[in-house]
C-alpha positions in Angstrom: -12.4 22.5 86.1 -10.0 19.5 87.0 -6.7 21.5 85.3 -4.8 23.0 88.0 -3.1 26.0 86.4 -3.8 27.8 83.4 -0.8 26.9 81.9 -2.0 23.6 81.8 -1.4 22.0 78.3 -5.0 21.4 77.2 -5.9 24.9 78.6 -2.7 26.6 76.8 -4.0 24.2 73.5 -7.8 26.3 73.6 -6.3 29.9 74.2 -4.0 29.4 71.6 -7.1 28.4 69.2 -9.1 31.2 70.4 -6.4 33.7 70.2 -5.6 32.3 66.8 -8.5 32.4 64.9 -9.7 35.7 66.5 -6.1 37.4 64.9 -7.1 35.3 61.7 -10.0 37.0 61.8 -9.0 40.7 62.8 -6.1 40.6 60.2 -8.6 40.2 57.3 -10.6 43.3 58.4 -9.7 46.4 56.4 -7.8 49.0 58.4 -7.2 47.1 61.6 -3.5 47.6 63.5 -1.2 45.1 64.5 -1.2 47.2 68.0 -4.6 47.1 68.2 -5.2 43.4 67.9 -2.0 42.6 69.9 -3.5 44.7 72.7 -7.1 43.3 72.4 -5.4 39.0 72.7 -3.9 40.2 76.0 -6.9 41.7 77.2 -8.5 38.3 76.2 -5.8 36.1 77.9 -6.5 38.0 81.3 -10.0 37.9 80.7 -9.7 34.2 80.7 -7.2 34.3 83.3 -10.1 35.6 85.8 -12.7 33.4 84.2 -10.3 30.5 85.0 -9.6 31.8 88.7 -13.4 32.7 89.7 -14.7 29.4 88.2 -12.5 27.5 90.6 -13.3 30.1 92.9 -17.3 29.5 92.8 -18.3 30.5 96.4 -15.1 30.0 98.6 -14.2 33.3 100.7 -11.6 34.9 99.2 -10.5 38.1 96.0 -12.9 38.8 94.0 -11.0 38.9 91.7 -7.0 38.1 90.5 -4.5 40.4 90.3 -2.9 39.9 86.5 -0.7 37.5 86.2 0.6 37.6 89.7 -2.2 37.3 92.1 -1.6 37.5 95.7 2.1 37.4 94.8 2.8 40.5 97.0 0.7 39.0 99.8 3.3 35.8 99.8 6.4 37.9 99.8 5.7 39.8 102.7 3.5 37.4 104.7 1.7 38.8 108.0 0.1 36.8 110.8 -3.0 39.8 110.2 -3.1 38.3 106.7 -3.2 34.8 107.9 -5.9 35.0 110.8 -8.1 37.4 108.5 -8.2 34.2 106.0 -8.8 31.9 108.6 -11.6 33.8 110.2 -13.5 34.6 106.7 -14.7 30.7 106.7 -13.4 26.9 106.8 -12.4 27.4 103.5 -11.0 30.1 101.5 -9.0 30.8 98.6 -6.3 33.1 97.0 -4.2 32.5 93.6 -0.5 33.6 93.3 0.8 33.2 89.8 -0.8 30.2 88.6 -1.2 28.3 91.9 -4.5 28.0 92.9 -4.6 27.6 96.7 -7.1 27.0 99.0 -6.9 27.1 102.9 -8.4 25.2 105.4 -9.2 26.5 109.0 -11.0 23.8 110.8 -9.7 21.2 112.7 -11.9 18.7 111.2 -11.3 19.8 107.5 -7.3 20.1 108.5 -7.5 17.1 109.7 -9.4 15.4 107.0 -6.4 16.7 104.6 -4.0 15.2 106.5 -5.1 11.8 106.8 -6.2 11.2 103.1 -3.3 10.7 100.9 -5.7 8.9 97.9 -6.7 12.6 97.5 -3.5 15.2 98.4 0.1 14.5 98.9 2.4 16.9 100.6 3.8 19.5 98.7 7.0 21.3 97.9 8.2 24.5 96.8 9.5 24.7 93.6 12.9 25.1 94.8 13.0 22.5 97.6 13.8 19.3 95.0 17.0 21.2 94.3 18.2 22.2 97.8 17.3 19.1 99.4 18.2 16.9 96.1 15.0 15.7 94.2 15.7 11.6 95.5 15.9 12.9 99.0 13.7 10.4 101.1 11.6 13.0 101.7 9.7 13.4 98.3 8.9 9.7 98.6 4.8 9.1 98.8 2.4 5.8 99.5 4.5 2.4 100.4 7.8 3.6 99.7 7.4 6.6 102.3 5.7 3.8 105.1 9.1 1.7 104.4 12.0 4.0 104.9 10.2 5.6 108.1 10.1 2.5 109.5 13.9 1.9 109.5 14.0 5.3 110.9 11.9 5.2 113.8 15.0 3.0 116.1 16.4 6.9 115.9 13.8 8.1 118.1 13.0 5.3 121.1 13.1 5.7 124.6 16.3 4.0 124.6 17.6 6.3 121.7 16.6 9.3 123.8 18.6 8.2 126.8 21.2 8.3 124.6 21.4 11.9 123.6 20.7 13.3 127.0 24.1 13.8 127.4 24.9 15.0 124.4 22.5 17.5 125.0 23.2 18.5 128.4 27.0 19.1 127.0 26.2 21.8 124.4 23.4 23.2 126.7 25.7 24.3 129.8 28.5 25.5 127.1 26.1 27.9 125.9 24.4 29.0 129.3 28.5 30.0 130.2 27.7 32.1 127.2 25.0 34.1 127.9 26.3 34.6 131.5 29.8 36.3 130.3 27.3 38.7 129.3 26.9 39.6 132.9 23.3 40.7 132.3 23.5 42.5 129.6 20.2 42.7 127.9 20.2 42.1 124.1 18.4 40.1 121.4 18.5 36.1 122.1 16.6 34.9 119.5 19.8 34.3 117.7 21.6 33.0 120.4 18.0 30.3 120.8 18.9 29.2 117.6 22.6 28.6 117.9 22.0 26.5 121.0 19.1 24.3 119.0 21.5 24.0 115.7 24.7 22.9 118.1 22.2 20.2 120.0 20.6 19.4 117.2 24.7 18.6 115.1 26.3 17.3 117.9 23.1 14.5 118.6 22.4 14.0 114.6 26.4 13.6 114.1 28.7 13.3 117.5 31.7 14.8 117.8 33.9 14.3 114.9 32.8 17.7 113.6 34.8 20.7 114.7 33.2 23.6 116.5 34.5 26.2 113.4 32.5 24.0 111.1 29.4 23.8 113.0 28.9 27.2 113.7 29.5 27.9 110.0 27.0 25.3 109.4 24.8 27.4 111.3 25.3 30.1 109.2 24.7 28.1 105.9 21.7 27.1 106.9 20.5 30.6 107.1 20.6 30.3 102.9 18.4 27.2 103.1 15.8 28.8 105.5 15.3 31.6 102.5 15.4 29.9 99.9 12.4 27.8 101.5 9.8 30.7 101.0 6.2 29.9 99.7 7.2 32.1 96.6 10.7 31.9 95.2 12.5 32.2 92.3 12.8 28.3 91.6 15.9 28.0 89.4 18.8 28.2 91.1 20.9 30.8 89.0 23.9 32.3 90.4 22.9 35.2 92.8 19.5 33.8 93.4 18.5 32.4 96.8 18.0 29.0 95.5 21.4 29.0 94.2 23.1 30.1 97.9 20.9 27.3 99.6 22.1 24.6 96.6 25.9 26.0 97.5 25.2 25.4 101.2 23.0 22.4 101.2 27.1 20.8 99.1 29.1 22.6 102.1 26.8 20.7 105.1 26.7 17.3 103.2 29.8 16.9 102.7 30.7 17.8 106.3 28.0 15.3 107.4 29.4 12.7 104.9 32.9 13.2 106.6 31.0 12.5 110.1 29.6 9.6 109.1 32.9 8.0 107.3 34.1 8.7 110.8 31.6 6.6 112.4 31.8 3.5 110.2 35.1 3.3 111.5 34.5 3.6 114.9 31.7 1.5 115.3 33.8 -1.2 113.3 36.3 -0.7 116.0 33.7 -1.3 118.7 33.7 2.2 120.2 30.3 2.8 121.7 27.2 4.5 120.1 27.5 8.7 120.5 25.0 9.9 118.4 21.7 9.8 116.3 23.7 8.8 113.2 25.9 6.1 114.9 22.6 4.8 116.0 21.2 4.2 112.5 24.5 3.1 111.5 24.8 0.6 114.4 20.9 -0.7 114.2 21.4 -1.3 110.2 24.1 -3.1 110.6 22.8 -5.6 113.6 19.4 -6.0 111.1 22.3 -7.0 108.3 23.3 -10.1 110.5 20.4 -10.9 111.8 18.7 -11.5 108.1 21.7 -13.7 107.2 21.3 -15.7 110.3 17.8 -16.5 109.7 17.7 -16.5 106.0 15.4 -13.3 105.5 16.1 -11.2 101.9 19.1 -8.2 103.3 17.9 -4.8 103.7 18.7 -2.1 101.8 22.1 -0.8 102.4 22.3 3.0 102.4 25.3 4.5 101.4 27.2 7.7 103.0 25.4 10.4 100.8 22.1 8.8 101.7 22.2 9.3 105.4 23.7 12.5 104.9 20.7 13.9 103.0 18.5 11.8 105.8 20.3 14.1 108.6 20.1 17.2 106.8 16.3 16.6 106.7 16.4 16.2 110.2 18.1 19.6 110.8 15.6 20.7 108.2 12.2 19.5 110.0 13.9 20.8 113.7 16.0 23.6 113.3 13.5 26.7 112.7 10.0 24.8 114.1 12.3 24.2 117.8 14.3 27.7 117.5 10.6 29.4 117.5 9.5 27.2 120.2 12.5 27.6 122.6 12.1 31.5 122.3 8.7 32.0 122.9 9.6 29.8 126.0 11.8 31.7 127.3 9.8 34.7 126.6 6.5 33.3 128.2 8.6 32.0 131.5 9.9 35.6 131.8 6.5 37.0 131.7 5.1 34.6 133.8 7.2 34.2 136.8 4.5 32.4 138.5 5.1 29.6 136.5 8.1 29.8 136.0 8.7 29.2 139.9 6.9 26.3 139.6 9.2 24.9 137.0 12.0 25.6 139.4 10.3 24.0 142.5 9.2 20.4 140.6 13.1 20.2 139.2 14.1 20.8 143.1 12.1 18.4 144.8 12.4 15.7 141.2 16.0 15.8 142.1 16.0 15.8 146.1 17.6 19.4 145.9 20.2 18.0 144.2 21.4 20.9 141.6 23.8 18.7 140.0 22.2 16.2 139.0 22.8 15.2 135.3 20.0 15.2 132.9 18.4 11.7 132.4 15.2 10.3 130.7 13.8 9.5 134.0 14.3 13.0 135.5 12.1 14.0 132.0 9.4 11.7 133.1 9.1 12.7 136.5 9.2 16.6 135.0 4.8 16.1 134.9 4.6 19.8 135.6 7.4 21.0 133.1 5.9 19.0 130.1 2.7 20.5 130.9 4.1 23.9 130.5 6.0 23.2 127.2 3.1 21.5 125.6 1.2 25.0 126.4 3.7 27.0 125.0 3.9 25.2 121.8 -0.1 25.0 121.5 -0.2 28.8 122.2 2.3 29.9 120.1 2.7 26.9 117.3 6.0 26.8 115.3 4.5 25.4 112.6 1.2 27.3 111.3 0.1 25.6 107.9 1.7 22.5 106.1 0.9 23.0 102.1 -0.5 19.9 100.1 -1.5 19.1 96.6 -4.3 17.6 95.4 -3.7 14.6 93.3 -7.4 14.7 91.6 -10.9 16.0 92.1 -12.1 16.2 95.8 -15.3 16.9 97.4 -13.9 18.5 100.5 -17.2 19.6 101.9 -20.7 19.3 100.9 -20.7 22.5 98.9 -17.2 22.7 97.2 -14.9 20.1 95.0 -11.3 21.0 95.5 -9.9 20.8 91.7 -7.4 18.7 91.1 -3.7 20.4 91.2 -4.7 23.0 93.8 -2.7 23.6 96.8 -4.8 22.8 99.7 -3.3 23.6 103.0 -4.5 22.5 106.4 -4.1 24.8 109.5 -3.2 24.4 112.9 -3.5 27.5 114.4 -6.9 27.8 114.8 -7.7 24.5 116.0 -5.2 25.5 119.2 -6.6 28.3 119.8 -10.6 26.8 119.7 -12.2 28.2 122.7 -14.4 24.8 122.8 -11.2 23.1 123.2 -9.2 25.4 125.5 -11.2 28.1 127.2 -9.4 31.5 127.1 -7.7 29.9 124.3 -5.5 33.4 123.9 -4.4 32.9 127.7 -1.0 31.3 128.8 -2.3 28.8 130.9 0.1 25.5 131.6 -2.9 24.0 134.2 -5.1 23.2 131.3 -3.2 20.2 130.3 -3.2 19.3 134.4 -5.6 17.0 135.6 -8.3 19.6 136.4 -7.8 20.8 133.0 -9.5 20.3 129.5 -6.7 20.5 126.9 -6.0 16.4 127.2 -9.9 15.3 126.2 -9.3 17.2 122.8 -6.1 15.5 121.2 -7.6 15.9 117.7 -6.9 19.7 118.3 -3.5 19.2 119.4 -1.9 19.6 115.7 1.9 21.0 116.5 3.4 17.9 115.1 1.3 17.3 112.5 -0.9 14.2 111.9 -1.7 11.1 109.7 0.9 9.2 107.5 3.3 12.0 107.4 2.8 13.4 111.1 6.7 14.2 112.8 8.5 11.3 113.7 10.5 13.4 116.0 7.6 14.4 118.4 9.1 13.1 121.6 12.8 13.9 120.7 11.2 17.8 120.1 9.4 17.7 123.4 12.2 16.5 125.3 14.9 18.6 123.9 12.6 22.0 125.1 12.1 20.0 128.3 15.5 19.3 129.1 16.6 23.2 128.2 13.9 24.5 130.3 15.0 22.4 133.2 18.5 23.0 133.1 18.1 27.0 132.4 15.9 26.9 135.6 18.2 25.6 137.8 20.9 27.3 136.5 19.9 30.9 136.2 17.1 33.6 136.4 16.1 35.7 133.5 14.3 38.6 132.6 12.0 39.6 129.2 12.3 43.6 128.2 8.8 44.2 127.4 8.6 46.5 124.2 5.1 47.2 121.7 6.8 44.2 119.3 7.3 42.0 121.9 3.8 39.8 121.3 3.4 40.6 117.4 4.6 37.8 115.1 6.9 37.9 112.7 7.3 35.1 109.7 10.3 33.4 108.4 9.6 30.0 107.8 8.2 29.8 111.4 7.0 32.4 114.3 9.1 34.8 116.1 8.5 38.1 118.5 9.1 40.8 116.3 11.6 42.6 118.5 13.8 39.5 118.7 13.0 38.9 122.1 15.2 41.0 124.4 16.5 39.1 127.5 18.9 39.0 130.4 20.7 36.3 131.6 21.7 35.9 135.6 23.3 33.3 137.5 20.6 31.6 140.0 20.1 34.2 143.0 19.4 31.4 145.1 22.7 29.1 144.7 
């Protein structure tokens, strides 16, 4: 059955027929209630409704049958890593409906893969509600040639020499908050909020400079709390006062137009000849050199992009980064704690990289020389991946496998987890183990495996930016102070908003470096 949802207008256009001429046909029998044929066309609709779901169904893993109307509804309101790994381990497909969405879930590398690198068949998809927090001509919704085009003018964001560029930035808002955590005096408490507020700060000040006052930011911070929930697999879509949707619209207005005040700010200062500062002066700078350069040599002018447009650009920035590097940069912190072993190691490369020089400012080059460091954050993100699953829709019929033709309509989602955790791939694959991506390891000779930033047409442009931000934080925290991890029962369960966390918030201490 090609129709992806039973309330698809040909399918609604046959019930409605059946239903119709069976009440046509109990009405004229003598002595029949309206009760009794009301009750006997629902039982017929949710008889259809399973004949529907187990007919796409066929022989995938998965209910044996739908819950009425809603499904697995409760299942994605209250999502558990359990419920996750028990459907990745029941096959390399398997399915579940919620609603009317048919979804089916893919935990290979090789069919994860094969979903993300074939857009004739499946496109990305959205929640219902994210076309009205993100705005529904956001670049982001844009699919085939279009979407090829506008990444392109974005990728001068995210060069080396671009990266260069924000180290400073970032090396700024990174020792304001280490003074933070160190007026604690070592006080151990929760810092999984405190991860986050460090990430949003770096990630505002290198998206939009300085312009931006410290009270807005941090209240940006706290706005962006309303988009995070509103961005749940199952929703309320419309955004009605006192719905999540409608918070997230109200905050997604309050962070534009702050953004849009940044970047006036910017226009002026770059016309002024004041030097680049950030991501956004950047853009600003390279689309304006592009400008000249096609009227010096005749080509056709870009496409000018106006203030609100590179304000909804750099909110999907904040979007893609915020909660995928918040979850990375505390289960960092909490796997260096564990694993003072390593840790040390961190500490000795930065000391020797920088010829015991503890001041040293951050730079590019210092990243590069980091060979251990990177090693260790590429292991922390393959063992505990921010991003688990990345939900597309197919576009038409596809014969995934052999045995099973995906209808068309149904959301198809690739996974990543399992393909980092593939023993073939990474022996011990549960094991914290940074030397498997050295050069007696394994880990490099399976890149397809490596899935944390995605892959094919719509992989994350921001790979190396990502990488380099939890390198430069990890550097810096390491030669800067110790730390400690409380241990509790929670501390290596995962909890699920949006992306991974410890469930007990991952308690820490914070100490300046006992050996300076």
């Amino acid at each position: 059955m090609s129709s992806s949802s039973i309330f698809d207008p040909r399918t609604i256009e046959s019930a409605k027929s059946t239903i119709t001429s069976f009440v046509k046909t109990a009405l004229a029998q003598p002595k029949v209630s309206t009760t009794a044929i009301f009750c006997s066309a629902i039982v017929g609709l949710l008889a259809y409704e399973q004949y529907v779901y187990l007919k796409k169904k066929k022989s995938l893993p998965g209910p044996s049958f739908k819950i009425p109307i809603i499904g697995a509804f409760m299942d994605s309101l209250y999502p558990t890593f359990e419920g996750y790994m028990s459907k990745w381990k029941s096959g390399e497909l398997s399915c579940v409906s919620v609603f009317d969405r048919f979804v089916v879930i893919a935990s290979t590398c090789e069919l994860s893969r094969k979903i993300l690198n074939a857009p004739a068949y499946a496109e990305p998809a959205v929640v219902a509600s994210m076309k009205h927090i993100l705005c529904n001509d956001n670049w982001v919704f844009l699919n085939g040639k279009a979407h090829v085009d506008y990444r392109k003018g974005l990728n001068v964001l995210f060069t080396r020499k671009a990266l260069g560029i924000y180290m400073p930035i970032q090396e700024r808002v990174y020792k304001k908050h280490f003074e933070q955590w160190l007026e604690l005096d070592g006080k151990s408490e929760q810092y999984q909020l405190r991860f986050r507020e460090l990430n949003m700060e770096a990630s505002l000040r290198v998206f939009l400079g300085d312009f931006m006052s410290d009270e807005v930011a941090s209240q940006i911070s706290q706005e962006y709390f309303n988009i995070t929930a509103a961005l749940e697999l199952v929703n309320f879509p419309i955004p009605l006062p006192g719905t999540k949707v409608y918070k997230a619209v109200q905050s997604r207005k309050y962070i534009v137009k702050h953004f849009i005040e940044s970047i006036k700010d910017a226009r002026i200062r770059l016309v002024k000849g004041e030097p680049i500062k950030s991501m956004m002066d950047a853009w600003i700078s390279s689309m304006a050199e592009y400008e000249v350069e096609c009227e010096k040599t005749g080509k056709r002018p870009p496409r000018k992009f106006d203030d609100r447009e590179i304000a909804l650009t750099i909110l999907t920035f904040l979007f893609a980064s915020q909660d995928a590097t918040s979850s990375a940069l505390t289960w960092a912190f909490q796997l260096l704690a564990d694993h003072p072993n390593v840790l040390q190691k961190v500490y000795n490369e930065q000391l020797r990289i920088r010829n015991d020089n503890m001041d040293q400012p951050l730079s590019l080059e210092l990243m590069d020389e980091s060979v251990y460091l990177r090693q260790v954050v590429k292991e922390i993100l393959r063992l505990r991946p921010p991003v688990l699953m990345v939900p597309y829709q197919t576009t038409r019929e596809w014969p995934l496998t052999a045995n099973y033709t995906v209808p068309k309509g149904t959301l198809v989602i690739p996974t990543t987890y399992p393909a980092l955790h593939d023993p073939q791939a990474y022996p011990n694959p549960d094991a914290f183990d940074p030397e498997r991506w050295g050069p007696d390891g394994k880990a490099e000779s399976h890149p397809k495996n490596f899935m944390v930033f995605g892959n094919g047409p719509h992989h994350c442009l921001g790979k190396e930016y990502a990488i380099m931000h939890l390198m430069a934080i990890i550097a810096q925290c390491s030669m800067l102070m110790d730390w400690s991890h409380t241990r509790t029962e929670k501390s290596d369960d995962i909890s699920i908003f949006a992306t991974i966390y410890p469930q007990d918030g991952c308690i820490m201490s914070f100490t300046p470096k006992s050996s300076i």
